[in-house]
TIMI-2910 file (N, C-alpha, C, CB; in pm, 1 decimal, decimal comma, always signed):
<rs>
+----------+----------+----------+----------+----------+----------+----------+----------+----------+----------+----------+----------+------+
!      n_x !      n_y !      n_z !     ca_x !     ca_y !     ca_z !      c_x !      c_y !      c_z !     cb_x !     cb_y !     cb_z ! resn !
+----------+----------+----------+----------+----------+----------+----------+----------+----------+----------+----------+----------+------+
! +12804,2 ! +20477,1 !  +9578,1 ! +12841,7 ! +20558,2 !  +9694,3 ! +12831,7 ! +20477,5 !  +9824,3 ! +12752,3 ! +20683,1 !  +9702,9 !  Unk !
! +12911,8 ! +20538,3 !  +9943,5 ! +12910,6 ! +20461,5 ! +10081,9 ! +12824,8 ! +20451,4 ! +10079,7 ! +12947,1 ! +20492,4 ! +10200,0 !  Unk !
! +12726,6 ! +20558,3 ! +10133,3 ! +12603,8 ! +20560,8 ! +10196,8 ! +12489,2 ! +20507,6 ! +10139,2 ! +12577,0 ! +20674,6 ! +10224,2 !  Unk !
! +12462,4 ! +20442,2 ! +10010,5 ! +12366,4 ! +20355,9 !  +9970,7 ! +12428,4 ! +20269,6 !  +9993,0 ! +12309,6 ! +20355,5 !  +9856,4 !  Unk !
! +12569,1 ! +20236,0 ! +10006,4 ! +12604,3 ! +20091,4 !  +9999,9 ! +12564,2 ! +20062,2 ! +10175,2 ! +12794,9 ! +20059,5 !  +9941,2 !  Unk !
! +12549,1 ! +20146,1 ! +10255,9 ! +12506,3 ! +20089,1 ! +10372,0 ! +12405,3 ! +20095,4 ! +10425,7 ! +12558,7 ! +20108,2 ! +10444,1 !  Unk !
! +12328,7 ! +20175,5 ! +10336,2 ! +12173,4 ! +20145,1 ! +10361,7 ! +12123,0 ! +20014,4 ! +10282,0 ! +12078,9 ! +20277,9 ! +10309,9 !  Unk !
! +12173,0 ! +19973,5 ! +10169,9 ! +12153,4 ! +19849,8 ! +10127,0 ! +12201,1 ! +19697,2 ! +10188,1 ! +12198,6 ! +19867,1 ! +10017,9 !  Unk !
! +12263,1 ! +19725,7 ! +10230,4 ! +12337,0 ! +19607,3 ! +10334,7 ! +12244,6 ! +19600,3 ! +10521,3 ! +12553,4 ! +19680,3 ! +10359,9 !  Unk !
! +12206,4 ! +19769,8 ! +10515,1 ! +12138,0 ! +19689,0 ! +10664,1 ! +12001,5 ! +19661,3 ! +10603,4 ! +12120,3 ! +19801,0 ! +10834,9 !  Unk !
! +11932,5 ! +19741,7 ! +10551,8 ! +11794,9 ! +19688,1 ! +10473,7 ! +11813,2 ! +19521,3 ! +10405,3 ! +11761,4 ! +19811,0 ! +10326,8 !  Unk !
! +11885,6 ! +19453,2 ! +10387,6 ! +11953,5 ! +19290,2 ! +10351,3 ! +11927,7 ! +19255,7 ! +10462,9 ! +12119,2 ! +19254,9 ! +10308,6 !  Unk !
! +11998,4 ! +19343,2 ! +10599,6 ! +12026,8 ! +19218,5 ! +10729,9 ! +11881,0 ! +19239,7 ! +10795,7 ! +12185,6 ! +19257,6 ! +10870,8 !  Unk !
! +11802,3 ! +19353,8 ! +10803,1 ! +11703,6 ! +19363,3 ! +10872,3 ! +11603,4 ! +19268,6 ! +10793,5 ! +11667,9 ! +19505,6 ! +10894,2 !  Unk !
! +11582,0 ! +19258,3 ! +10679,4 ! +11498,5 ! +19221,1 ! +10609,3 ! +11521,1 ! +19031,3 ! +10608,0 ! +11516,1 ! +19312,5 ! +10473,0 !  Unk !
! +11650,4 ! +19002,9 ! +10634,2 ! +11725,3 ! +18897,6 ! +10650,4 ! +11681,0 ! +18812,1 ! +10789,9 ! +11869,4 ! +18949,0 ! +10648,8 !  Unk !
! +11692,8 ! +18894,7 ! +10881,2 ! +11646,9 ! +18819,5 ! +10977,3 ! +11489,0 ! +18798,0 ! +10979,2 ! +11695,1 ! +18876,2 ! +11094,2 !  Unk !
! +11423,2 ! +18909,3 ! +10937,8 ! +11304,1 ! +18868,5 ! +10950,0 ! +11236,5 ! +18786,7 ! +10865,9 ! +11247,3 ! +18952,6 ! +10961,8 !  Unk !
! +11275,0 ! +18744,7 ! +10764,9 ! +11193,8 ! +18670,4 ! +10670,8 ! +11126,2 ! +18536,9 ! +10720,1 ! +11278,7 ! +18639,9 ! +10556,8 !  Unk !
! +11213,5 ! +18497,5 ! +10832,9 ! +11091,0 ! +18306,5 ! +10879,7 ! +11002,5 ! +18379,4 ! +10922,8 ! +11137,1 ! +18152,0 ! +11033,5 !  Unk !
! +10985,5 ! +18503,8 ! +11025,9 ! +10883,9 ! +18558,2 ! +11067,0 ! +10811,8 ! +18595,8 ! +10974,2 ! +10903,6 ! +18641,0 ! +11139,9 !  Unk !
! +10823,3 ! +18665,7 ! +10923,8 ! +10701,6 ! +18716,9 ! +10745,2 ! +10646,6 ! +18607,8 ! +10750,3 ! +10774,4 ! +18744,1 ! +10547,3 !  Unk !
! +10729,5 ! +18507,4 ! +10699,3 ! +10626,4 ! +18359,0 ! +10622,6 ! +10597,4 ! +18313,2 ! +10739,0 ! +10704,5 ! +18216,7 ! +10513,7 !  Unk !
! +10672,8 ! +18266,5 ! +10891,4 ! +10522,5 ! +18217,0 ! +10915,7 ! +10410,5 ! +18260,1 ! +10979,8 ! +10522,4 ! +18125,5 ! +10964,8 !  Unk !
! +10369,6 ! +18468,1 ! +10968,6 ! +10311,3 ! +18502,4 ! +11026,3 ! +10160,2 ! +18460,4 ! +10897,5 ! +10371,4 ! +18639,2 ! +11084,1 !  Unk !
! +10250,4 ! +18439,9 ! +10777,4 ! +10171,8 ! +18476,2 ! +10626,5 ! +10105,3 ! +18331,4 ! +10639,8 ! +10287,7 ! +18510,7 ! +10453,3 !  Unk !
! +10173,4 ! +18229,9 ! +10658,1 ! +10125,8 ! +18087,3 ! +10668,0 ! +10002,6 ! +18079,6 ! +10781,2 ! +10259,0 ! +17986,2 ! +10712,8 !  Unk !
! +10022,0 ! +18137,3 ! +10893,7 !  +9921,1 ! +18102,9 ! +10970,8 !  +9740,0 ! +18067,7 ! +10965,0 !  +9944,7 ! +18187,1 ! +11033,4 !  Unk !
!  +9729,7 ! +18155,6 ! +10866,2 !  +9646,7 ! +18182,5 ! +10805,4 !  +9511,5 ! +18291,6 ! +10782,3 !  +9637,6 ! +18102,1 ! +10815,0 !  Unk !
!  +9621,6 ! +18401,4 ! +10895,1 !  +9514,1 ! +18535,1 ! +10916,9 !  +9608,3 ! +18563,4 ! +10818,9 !  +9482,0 ! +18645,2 ! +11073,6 !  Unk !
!  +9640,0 ! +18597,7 ! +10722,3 !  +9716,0 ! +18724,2 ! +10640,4 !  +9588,3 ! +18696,4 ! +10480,8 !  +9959,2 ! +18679,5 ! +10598,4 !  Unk !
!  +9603,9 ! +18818,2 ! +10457,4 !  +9568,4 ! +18842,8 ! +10292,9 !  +9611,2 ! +18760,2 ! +10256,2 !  +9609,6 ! +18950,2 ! +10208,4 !  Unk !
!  +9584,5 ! +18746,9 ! +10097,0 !  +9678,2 ! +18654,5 ! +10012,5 !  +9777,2 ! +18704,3 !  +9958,9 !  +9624,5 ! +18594,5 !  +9912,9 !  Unk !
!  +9741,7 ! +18843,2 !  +9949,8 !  +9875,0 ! +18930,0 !  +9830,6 !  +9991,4 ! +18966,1 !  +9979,4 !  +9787,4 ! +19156,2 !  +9713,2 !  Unk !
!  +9957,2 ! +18914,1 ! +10121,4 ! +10065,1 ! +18979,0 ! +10230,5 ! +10113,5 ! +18806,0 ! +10189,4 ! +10005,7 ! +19052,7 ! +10441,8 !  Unk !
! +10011,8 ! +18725,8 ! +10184,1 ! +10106,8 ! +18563,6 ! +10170,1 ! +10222,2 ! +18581,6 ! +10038,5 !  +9972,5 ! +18398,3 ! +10114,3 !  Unk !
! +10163,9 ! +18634,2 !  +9957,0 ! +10234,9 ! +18633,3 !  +9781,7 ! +10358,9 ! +18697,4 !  +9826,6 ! +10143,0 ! +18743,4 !  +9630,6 !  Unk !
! +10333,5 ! +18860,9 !  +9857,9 ! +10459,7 ! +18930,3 !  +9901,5 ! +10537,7 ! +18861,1 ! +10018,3 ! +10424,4 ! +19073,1 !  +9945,5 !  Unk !
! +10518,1 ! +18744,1 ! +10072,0 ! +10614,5 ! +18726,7 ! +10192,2 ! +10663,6 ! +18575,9 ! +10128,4 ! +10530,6 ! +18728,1 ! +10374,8 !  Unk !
! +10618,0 ! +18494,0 ! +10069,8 ! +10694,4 ! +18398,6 !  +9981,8 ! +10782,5 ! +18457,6 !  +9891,5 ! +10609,8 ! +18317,5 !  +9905,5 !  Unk !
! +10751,1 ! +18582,3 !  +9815,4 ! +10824,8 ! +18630,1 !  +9678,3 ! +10973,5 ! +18674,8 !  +9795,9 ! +10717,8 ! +18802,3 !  +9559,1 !  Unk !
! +10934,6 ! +18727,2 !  +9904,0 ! +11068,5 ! +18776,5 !  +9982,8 ! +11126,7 ! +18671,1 !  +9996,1 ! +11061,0 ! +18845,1 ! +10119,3 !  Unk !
! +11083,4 ! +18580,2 ! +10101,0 ! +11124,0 ! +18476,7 ! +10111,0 ! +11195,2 ! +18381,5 !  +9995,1 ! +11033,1 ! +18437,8 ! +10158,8 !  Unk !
! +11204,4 ! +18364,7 !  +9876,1 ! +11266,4 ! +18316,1 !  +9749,5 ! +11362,6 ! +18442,5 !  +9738,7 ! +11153,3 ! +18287,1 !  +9610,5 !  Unk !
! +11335,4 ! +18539,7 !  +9744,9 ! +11480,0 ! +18647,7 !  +9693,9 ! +11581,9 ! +18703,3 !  +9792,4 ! +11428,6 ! +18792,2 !  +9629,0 !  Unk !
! +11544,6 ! +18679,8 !  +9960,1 ! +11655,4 ! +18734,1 ! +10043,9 ! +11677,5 ! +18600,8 ! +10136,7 ! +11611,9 ! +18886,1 ! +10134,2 !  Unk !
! +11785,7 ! +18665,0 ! +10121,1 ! +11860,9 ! +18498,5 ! +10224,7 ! +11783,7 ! +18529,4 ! +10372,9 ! +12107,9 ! +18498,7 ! +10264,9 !  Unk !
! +11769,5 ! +18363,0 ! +10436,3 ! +11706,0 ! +18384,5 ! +10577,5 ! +11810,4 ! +18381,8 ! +10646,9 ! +11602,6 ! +18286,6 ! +10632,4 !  Unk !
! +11866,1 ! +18461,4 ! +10702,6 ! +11947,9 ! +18506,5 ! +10821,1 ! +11920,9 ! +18414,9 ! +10952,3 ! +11911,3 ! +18662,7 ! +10854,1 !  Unk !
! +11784,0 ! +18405,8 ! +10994,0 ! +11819,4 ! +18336,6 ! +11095,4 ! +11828,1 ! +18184,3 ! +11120,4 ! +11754,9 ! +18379,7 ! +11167,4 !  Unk !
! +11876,4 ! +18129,5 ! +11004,6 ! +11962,8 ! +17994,4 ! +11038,0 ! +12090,3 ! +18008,0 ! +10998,9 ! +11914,7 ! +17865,9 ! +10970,8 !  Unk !
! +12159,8 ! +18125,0 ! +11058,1 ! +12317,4 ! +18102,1 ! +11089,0 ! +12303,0 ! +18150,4 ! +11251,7 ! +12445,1 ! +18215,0 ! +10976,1 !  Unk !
! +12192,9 ! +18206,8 ! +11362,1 ! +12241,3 ! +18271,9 ! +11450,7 ! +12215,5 ! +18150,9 ! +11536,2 ! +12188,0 ! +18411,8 ! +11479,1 !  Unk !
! +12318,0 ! +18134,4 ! +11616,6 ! +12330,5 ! +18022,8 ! +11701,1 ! +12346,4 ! +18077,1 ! +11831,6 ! +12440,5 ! +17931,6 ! +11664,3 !  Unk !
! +12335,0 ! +18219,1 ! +11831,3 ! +12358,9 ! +18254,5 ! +11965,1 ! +12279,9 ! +18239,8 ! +12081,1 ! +12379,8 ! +18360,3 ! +11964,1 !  Unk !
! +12166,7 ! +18169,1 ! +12091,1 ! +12091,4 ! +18119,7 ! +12148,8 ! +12163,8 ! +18002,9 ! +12268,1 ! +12004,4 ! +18078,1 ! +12045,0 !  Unk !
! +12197,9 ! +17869,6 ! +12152,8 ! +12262,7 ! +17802,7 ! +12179,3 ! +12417,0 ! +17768,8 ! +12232,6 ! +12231,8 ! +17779,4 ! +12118,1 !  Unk !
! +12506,1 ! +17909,4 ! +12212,3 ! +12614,7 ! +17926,0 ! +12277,0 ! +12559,0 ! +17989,8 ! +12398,1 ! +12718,8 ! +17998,6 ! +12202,6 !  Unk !
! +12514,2 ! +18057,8 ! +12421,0 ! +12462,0 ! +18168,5 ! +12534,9 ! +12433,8 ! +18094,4 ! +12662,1 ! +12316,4 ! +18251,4 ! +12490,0 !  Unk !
! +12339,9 ! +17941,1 ! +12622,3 ! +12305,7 ! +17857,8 ! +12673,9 ! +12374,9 ! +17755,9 ! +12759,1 ! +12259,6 ! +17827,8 ! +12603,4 !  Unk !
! +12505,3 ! +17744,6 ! +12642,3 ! +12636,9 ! +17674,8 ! +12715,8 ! +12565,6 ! +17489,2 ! +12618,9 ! +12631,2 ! +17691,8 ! +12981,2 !  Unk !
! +12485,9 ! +17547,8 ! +12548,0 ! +12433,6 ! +17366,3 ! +12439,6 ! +12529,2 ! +17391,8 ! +12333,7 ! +12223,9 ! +17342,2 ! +12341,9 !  Unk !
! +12557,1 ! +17258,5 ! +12292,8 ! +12659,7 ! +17239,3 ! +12167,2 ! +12581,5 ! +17247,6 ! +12038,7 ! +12739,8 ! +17089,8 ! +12169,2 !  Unk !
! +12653,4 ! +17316,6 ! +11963,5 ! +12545,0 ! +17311,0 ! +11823,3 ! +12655,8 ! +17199,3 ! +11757,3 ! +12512,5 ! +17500,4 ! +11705,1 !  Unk !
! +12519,0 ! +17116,6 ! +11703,0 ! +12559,2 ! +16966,1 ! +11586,5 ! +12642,5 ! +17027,0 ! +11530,0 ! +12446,0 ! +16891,0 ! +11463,4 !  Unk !
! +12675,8 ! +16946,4 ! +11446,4 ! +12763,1 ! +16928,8 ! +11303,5 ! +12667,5 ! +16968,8 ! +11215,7 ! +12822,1 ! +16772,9 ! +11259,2 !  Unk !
! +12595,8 ! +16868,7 ! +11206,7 ! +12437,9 ! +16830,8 ! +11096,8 ! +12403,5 ! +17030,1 ! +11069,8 ! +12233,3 ! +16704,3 ! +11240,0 !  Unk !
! +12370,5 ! +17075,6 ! +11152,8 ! +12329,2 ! +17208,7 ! +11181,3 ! +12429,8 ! +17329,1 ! +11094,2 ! +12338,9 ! +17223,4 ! +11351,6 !  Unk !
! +12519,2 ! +17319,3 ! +11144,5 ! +12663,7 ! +17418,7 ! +11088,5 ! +12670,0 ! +17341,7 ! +10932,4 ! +12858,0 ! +17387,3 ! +11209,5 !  Unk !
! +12686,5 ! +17175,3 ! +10954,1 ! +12716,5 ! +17154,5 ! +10772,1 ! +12587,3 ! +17229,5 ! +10704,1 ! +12715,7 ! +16953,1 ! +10707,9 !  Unk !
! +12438,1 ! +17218,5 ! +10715,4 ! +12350,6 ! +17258,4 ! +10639,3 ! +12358,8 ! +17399,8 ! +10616,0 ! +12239,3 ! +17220,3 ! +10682,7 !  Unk !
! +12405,1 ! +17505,7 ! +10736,0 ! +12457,3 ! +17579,5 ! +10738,1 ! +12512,3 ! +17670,8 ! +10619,7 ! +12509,2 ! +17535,2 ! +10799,1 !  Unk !
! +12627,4 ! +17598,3 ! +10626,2 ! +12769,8 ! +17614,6 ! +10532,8 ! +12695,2 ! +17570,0 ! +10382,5 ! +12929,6 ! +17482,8 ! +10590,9 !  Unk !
! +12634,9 ! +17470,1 ! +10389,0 ! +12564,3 ! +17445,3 ! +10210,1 ! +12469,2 ! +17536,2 ! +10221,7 ! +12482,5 ! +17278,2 ! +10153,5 !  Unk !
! +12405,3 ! +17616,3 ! +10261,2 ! +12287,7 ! +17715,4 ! +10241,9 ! +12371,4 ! +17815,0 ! +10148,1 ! +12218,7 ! +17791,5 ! +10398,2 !  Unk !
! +12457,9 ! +17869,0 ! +10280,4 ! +12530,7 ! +17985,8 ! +10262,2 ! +12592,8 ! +17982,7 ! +10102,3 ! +12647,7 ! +17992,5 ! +10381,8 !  Unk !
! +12694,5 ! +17835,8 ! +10070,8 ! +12725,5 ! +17844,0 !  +9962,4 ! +12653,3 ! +17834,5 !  +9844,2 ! +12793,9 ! +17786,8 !  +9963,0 !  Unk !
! +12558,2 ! +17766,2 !  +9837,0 ! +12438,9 ! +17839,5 !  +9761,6 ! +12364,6 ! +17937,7 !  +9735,6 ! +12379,2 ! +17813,6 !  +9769,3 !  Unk !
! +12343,1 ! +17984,2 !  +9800,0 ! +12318,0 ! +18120,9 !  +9812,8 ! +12392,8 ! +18215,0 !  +9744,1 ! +12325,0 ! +18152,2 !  +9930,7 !  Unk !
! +12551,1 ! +18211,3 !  +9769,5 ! +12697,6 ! +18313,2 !  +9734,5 ! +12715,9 ! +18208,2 !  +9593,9 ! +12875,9 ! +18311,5 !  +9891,1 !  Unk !
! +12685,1 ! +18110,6 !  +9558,5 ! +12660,3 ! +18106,1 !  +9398,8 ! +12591,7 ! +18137,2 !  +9311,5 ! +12652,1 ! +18035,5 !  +9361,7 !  Unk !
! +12457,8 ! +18146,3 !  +9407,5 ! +12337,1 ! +18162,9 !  +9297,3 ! +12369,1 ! +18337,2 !  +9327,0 ! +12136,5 ! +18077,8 !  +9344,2 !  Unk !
! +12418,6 ! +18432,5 !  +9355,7 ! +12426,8 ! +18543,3 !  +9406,6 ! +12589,1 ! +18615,5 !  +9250,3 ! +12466,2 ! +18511,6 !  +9621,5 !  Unk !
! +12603,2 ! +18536,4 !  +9264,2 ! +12760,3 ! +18530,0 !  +9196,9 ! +12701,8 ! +18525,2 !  +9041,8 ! +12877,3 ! +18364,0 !  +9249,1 !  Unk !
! +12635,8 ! +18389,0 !  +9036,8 ! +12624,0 ! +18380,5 !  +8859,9 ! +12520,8 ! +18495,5 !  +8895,9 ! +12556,5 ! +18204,6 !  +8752,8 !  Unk !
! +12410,5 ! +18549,2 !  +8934,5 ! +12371,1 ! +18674,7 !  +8891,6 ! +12418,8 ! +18766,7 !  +8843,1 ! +12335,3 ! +18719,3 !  +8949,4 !  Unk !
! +12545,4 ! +18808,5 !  +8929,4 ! +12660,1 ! +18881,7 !  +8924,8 ! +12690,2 ! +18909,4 !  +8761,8 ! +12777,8 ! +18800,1 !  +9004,7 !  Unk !
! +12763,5 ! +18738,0 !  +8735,4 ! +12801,0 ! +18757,8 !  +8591,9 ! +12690,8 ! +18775,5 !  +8499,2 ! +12877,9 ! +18646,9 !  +8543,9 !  Unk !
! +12575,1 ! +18746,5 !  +8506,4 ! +12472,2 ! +18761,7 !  +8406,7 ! +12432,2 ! +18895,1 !  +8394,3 ! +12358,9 ! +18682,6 !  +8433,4 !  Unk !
! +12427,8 ! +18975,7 !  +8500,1 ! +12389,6 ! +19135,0 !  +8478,8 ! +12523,4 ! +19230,8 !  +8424,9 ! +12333,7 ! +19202,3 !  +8641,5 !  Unk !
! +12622,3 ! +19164,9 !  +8461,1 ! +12747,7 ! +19230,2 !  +8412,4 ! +12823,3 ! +19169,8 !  +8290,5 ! +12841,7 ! +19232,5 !  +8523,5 !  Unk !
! +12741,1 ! +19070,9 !  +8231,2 ! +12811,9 ! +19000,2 !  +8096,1 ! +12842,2 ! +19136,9 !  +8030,7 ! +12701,2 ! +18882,9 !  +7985,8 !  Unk !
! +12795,5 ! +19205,5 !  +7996,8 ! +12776,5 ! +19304,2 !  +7838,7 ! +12854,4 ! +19424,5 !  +7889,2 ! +12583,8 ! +19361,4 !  +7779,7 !  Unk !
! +12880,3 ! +19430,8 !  +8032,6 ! +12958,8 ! +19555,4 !  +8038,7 ! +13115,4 ! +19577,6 !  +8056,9 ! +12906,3 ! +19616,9 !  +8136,0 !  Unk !
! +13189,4 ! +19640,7 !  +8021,9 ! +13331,8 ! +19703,5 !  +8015,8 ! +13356,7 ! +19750,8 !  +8157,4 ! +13345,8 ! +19832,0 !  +7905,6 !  Unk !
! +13396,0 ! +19715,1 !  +8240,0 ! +13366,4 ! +19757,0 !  +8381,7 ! +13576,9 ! +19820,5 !  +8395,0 ! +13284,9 ! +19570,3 !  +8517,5 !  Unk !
! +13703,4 ! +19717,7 !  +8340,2 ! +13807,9 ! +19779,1 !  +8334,9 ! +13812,9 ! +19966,1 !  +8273,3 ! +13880,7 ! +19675,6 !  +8253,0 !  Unk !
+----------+----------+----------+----------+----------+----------+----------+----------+----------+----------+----------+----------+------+
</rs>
């Protein structure tokens, strides 16, 4: 349905941007261990959002590298592969036509 499909997509982006914050509030070294465990385990399963926002740096009128956008672009496509063969592995066995 729509409406999980868009509560699942902003719960992705909210959860997306925040993840360097989680880990490095978890790294600092005031957090529990099970708030460190739960914020690495996030951190390995949702993409970090905030190394695509550059709006900092346009806003600023600074040029963003190459170096920056290429690592960028290889995150992203990693990510949308390793995201993809999931895809096919949970949907091998099913008749979806």
């Amino acid at each position: 349905p729509m409406v999980m499909n868009l509560v699942i997509c902003f719960a992705v982006s909210v959860i997306g941007h925040l993840t360097e914050i989680i880990v490095n509030r978890s790294v600092e070294g005031k957090a529990n261990e099970y708030v460190t465990f739960t914020a690495k385990l996030i951190s390995l399963v949702m993409p970090s959002l905030s190394s695509f926002n550059v709006s900092s740096a346009v806003a600023t009128g600074r040029v963003v590298p190459p170096d920056y956008l290429g690592n960028s672009l290889l995150y992203a496509g990693a990510y949308i592969a390793a995201m993809l063969l999931l895809g096919f592995i949970l949907f091998e066995d099913r008749d979806l036509a």
